[in-house]
NULO-33544 format. One record per residue (C-alpha): residue in three letters; z, x, y. Coordinates in steps of 0.05 Angstrom, whole numbers, always signed. Example, Ala and Ser with C-alpha at 12.3 -4.5 7.8 and 13.67 -1.06 7.14 Angstrom:
2
<atom type="Ala" Z="+156" X="+246" Y="-90"/>
<atom type="Ser" Z="+143" X="+273" Y="-21"/>
END
This chain:
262
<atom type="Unk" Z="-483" X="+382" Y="-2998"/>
<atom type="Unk" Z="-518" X="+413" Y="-3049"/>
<atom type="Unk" Z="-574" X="+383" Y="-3098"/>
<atom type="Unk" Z="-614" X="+403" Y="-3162"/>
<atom type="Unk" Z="-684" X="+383" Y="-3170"/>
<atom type="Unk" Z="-676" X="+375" Y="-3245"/>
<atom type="Unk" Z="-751" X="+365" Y="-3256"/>
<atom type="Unk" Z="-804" X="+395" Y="-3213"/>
<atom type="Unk" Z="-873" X="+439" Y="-3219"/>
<atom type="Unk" Z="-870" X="+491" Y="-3170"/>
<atom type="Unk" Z="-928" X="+532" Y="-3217"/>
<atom type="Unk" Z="-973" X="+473" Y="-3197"/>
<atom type="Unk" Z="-1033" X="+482" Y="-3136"/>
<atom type="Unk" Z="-1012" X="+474" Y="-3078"/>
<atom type="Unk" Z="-945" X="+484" Y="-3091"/>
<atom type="Unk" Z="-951" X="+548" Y="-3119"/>
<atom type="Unk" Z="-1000" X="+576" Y="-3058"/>
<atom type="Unk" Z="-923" X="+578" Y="-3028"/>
<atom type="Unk" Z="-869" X="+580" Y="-3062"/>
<atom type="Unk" Z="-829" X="+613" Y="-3006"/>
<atom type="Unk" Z="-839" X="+566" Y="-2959"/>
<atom type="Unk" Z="-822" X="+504" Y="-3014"/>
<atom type="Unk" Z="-758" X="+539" Y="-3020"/>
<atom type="Unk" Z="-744" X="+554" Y="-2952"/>
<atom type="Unk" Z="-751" X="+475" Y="-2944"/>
<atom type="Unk" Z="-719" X="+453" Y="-2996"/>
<atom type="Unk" Z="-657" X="+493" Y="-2982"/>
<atom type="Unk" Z="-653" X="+469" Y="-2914"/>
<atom type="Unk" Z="-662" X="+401" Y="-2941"/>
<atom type="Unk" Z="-602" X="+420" Y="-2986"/>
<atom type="Unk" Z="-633" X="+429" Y="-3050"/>
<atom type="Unk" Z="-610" X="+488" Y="-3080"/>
<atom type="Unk" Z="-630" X="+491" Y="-3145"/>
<atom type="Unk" Z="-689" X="+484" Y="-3185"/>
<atom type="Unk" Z="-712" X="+471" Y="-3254"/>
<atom type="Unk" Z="-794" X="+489" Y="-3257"/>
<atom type="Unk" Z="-819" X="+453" Y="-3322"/>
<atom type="Unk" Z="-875" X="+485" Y="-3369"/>
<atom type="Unk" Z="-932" X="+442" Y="-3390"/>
<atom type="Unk" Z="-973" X="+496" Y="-3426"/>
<atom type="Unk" Z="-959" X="+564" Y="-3454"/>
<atom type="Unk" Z="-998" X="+596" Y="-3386"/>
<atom type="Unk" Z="-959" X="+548" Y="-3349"/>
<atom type="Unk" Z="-895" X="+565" Y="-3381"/>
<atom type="Unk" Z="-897" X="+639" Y="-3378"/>
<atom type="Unk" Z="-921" X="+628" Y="-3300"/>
<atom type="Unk" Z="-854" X="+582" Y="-3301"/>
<atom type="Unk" Z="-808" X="+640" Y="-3333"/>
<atom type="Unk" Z="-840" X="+689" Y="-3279"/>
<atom type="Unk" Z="-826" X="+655" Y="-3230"/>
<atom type="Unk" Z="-759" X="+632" Y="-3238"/>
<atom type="Unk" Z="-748" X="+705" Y="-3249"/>
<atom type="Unk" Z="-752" X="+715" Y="-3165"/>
<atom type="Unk" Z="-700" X="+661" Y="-3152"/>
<atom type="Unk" Z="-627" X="+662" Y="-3167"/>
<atom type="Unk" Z="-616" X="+588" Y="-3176"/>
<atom type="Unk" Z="-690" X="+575" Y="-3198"/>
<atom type="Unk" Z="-698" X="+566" Y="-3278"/>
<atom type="Unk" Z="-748" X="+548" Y="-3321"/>
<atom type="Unk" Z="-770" X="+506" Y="-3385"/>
<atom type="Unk" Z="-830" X="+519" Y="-3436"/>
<atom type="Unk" Z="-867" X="+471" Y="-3472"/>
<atom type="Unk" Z="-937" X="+439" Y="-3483"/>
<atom type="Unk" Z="-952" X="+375" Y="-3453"/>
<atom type="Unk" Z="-973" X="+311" Y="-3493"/>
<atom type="Unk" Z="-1034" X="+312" Y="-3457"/>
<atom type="Unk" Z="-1044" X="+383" Y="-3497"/>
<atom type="Unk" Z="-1023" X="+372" Y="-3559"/>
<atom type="Unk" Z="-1086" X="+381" Y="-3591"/>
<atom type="Unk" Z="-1084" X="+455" Y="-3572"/>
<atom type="Unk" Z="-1018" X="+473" Y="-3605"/>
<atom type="Unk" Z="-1047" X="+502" Y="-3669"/>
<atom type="Unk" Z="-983" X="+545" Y="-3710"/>
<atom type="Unk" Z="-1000" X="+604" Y="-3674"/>
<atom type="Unk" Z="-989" X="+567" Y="-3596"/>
<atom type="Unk" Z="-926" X="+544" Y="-3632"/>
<atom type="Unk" Z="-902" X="+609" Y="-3651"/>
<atom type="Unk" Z="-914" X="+633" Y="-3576"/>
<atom type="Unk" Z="-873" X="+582" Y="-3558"/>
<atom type="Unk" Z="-813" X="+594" Y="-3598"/>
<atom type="Unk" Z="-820" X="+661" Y="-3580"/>
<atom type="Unk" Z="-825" X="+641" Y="-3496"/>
<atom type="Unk" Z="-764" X="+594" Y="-3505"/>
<atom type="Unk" Z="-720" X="+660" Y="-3520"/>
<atom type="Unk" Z="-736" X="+694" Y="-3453"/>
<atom type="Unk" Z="-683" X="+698" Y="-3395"/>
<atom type="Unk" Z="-680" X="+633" Y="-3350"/>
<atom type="Unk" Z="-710" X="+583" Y="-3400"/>
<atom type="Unk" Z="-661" X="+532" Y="-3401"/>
<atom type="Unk" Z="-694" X="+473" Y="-3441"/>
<atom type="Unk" Z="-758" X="+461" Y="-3482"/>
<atom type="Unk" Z="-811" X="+414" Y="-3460"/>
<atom type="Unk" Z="-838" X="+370" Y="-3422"/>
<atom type="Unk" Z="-858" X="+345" Y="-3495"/>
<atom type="Unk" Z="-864" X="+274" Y="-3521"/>
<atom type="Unk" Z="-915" X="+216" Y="-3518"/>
<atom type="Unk" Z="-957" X="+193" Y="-3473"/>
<atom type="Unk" Z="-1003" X="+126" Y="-3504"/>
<atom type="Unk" Z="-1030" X="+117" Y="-3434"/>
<atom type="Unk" Z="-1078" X="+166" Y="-3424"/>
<atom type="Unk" Z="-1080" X="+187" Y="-3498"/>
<atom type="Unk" Z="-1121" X="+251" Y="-3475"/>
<atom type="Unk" Z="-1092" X="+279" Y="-3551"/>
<atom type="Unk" Z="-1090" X="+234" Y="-3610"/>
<atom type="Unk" Z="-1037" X="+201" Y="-3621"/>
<atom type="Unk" Z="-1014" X="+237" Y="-3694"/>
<atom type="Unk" Z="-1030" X="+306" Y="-3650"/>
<atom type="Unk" Z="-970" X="+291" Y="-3605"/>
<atom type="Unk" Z="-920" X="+260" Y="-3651"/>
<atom type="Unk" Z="-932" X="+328" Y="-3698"/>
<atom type="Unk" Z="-929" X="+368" Y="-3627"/>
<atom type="Unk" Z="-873" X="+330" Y="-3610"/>
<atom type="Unk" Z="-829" X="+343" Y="-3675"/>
<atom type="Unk" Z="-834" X="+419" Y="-3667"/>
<atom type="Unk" Z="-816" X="+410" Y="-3599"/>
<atom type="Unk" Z="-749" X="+391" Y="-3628"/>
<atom type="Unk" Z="-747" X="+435" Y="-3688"/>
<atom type="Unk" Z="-752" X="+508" Y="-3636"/>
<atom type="Unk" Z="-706" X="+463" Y="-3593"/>
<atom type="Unk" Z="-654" X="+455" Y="-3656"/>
<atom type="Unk" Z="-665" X="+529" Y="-3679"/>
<atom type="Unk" Z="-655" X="+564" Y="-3613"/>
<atom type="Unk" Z="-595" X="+506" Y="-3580"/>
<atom type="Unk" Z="-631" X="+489" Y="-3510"/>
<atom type="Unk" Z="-630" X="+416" Y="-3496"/>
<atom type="Unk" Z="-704" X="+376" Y="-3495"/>
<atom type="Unk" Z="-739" X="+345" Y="-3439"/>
<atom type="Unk" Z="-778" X="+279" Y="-3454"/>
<atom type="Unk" Z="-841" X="+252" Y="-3434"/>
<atom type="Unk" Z="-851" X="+184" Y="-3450"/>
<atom type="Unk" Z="-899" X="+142" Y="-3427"/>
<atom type="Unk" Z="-926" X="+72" Y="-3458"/>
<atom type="Unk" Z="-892" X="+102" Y="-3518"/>
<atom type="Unk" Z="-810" X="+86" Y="-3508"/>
<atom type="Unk" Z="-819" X="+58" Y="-3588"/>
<atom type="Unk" Z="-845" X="+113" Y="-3616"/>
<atom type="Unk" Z="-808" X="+169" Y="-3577"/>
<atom type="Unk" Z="-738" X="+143" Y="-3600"/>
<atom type="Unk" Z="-755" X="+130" Y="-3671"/>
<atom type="Unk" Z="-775" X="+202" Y="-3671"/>
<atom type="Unk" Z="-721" X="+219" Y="-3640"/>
<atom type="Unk" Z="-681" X="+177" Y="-3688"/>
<atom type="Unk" Z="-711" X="+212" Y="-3751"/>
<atom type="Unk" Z="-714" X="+283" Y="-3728"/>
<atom type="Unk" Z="-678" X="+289" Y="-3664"/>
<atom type="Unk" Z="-606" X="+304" Y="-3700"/>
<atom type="Unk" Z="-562" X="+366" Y="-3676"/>
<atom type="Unk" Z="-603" X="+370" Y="-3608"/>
<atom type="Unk" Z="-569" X="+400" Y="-3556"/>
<atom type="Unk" Z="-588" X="+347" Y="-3505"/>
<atom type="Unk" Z="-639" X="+299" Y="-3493"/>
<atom type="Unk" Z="-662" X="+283" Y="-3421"/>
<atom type="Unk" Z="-722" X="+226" Y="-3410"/>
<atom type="Unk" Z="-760" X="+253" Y="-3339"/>
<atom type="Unk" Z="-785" X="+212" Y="-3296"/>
<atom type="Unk" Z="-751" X="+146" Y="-3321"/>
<atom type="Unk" Z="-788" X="+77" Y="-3300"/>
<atom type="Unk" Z="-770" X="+33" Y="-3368"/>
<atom type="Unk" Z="-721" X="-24" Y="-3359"/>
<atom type="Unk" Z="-648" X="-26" Y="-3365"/>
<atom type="Unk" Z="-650" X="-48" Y="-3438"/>
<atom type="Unk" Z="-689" X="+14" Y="-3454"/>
<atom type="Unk" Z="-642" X="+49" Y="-3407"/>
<atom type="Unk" Z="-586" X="+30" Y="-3452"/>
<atom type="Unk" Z="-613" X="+47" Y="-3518"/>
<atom type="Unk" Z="-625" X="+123" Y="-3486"/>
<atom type="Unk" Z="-557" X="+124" Y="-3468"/>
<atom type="Unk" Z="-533" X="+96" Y="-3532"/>
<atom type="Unk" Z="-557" X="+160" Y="-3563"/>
<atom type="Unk" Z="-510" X="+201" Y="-3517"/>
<atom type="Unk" Z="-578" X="+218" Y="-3476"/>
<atom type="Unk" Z="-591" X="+228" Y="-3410"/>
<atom type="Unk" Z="-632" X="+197" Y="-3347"/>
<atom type="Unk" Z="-668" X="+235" Y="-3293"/>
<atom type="Unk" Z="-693" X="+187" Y="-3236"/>
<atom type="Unk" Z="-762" X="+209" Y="-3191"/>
<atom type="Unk" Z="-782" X="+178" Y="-3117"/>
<atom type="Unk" Z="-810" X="+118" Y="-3162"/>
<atom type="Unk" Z="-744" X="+85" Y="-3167"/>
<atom type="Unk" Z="-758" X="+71" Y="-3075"/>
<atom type="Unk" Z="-823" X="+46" Y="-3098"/>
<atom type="Unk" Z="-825" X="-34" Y="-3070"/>
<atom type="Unk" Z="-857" X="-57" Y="-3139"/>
<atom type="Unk" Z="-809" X="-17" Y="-3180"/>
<atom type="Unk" Z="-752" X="-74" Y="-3186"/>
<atom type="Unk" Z="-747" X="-56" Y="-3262"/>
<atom type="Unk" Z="-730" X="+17" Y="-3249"/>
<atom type="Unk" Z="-675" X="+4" Y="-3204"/>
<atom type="Unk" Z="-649" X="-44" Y="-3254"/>
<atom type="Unk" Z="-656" X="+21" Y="-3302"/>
<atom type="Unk" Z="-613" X="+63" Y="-3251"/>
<atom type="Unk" Z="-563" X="+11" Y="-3240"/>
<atom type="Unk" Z="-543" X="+16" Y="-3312"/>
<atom type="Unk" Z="-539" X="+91" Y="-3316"/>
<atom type="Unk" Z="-473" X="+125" Y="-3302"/>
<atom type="Unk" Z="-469" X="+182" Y="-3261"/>
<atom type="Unk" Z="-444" X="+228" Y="-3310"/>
<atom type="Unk" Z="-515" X="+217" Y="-3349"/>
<atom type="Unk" Z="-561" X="+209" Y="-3290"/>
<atom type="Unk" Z="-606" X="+267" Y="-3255"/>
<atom type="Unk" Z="-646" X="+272" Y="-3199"/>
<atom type="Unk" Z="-725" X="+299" Y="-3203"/>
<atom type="Unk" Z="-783" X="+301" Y="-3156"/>
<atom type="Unk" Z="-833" X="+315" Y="-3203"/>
<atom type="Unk" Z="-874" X="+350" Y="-3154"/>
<atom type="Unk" Z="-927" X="+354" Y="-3120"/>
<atom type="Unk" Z="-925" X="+283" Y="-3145"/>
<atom type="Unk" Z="-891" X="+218" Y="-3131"/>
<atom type="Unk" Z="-867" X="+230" Y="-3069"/>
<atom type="Unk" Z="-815" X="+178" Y="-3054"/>
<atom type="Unk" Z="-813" X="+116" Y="-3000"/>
<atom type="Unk" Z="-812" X="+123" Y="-2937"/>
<atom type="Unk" Z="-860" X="+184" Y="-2944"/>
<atom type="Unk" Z="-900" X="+166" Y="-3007"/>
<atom type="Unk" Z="-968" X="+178" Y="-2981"/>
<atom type="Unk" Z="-947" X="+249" Y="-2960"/>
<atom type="Unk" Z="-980" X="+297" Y="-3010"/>
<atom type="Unk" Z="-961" X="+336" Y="-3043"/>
<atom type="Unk" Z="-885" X="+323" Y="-3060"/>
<atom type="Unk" Z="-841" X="+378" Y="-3056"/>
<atom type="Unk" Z="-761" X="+382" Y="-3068"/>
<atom type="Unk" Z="-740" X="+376" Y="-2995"/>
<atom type="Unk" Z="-763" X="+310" Y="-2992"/>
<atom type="Unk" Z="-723" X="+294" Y="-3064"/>
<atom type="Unk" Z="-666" X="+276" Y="-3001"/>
<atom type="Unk" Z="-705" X="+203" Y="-2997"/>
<atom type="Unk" Z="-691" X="+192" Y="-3063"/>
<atom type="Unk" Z="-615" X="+209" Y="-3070"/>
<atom type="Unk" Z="-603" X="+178" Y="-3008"/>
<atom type="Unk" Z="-638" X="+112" Y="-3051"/>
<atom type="Unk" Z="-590" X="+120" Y="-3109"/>
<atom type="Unk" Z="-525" X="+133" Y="-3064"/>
<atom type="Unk" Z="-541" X="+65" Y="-3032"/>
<atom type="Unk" Z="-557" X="+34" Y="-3096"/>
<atom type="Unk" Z="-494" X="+53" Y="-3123"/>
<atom type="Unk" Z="-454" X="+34" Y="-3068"/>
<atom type="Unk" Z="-420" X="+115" Y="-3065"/>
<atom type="Unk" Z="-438" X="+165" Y="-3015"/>
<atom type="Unk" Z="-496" X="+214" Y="-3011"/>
<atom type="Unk" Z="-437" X="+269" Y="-3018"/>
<atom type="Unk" Z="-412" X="+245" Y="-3074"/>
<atom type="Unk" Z="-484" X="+224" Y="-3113"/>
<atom type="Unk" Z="-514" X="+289" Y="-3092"/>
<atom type="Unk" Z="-443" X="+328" Y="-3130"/>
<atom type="Unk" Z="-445" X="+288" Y="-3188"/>
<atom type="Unk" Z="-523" X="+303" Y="-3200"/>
<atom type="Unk" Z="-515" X="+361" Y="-3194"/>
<atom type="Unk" Z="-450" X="+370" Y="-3238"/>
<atom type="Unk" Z="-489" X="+336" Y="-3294"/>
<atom type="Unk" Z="-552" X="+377" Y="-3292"/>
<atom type="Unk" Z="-497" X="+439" Y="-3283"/>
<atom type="Unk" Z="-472" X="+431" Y="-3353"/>
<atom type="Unk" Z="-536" X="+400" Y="-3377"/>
<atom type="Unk" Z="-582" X="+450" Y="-3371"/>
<atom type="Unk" Z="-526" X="+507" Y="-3378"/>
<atom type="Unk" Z="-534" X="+528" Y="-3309"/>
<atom type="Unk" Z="-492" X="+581" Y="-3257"/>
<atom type="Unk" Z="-470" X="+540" Y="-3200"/>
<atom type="Unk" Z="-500" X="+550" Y="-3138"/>
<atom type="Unk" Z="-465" X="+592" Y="-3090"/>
<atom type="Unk" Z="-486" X="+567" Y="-3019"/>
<atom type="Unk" Z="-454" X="+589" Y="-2948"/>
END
């Protein structure tokens, strides 16, 4: 069995205090792969670097929502230039996030637009965050989102109908340890709706660290096996076959070399 953590932070304390031994985990947890997402431009270069050690370990640059008051032209220029290195495989996470609104608002929907114009210019598919925002995100998606390679929303928790309208767009769904939460009825209603040639698996770590080990910090990909087990059961297929589809789509999503694993 062999799964892809198509969403995780590995640059982030106290993850990255051992990398080697959230590896050596993971793999024998059978996670195999690894997609470490940039948040900043120090955080993406520390992303590229490290992805550099691992085979099946990539990365993604971008500049968080949260940030988006620091990307002047010239931290956008870096950027462009960052999302050409070897091993980047998407841009972001970019987006919205109107929940903690620690940028304003027209900062990240201007942050969020050249996102998607180095995305556009250089081919690499886009991860979203989206966050008390679903409205906003797809009409800019809708208005400047055209000739993208791909579109993936992270950590999904919206409902089915939103779901839907993500998938109408020929986009794709990557699911985090919220979907075992008890009070998260609406997400698996969400997951229920996506097929598995659109759906990914995350941990998002060190956070949300799924049911039956949530109050384990921090969350790291070998414990990403709660989760798929979740989604096999929800689906009514078996872990085998979730874990080979997830991985299949985040394969040919991301443009990545299959894993080869003894």
């Amino acid at each position: 069995m062999q799964l892809i953590d198509a969403h995780c932070h590995l640059t982030f304390e106290p993850l990255s205090a051992d990398v080697p031994g959230v590896i050596e985990r993971s793999r024998a947890a059978g996670v195999v792969g690894w997609i470490t997402v940039g948040t900043s431009l120090e955080d993406s270069r520390k992303a590229i670097e490290l992805a550099g050690r691992y085979e099946t370990m990539y990365a993604t640059v971008g500049i968080h929502p949260h940030d988006a008051h620091t990307a002047d032209p010239r931290a956008l220029g870096e950027l462009r230039q960052l999302a050409r290195r070897e091993k980047v495989v998407a841009v972001g996470e970019t987006g919205l996030d109107f929940h903690y609104n620690f940028s304003k608002q027209p900062d990240q929907k201007r942050v969020f637009e050249a996102h998607l114009e180095i995305a556009r210019e250089l081919d690499l598919p886009v991860v979203i965050h989206s966050r008390n925002a679903f409205d906003e995100t797809i009409e800019i998606l809708d208005r400047s989102g055209r000739g993208l390679k791909g579109v993936v929303f992270h950590c999904f928790s919206g409902s089915a109908e939103q779901a839907r309208m993500v998938l109408d767009r020929g986009y794709f769904v990557s699911f985090t340890g919220v979907v075992t939460f008890k009070n998260a009825e609406v997400t698996r209603q969400a997951a229920e709706v996506v097929p598995l040639n659109r759906l990914m698996i995350e941990t998002d770590c060190p956070y949300m660290s799924p049911e039956p080990v949530r109050s384990r910090k921090p969350n790291e990909p070998a414990l990403m096996m709660h989760t798929a087990e979740f989604l096999a059961q929800l689906k009514g297929i078996s872990l085998e076959n979730l874990a080979a589809s997830t991985a299949c789509t985040a394969i040919e999503f991301f443009g990545l070399a299959r894993p080869q694993v003894s």
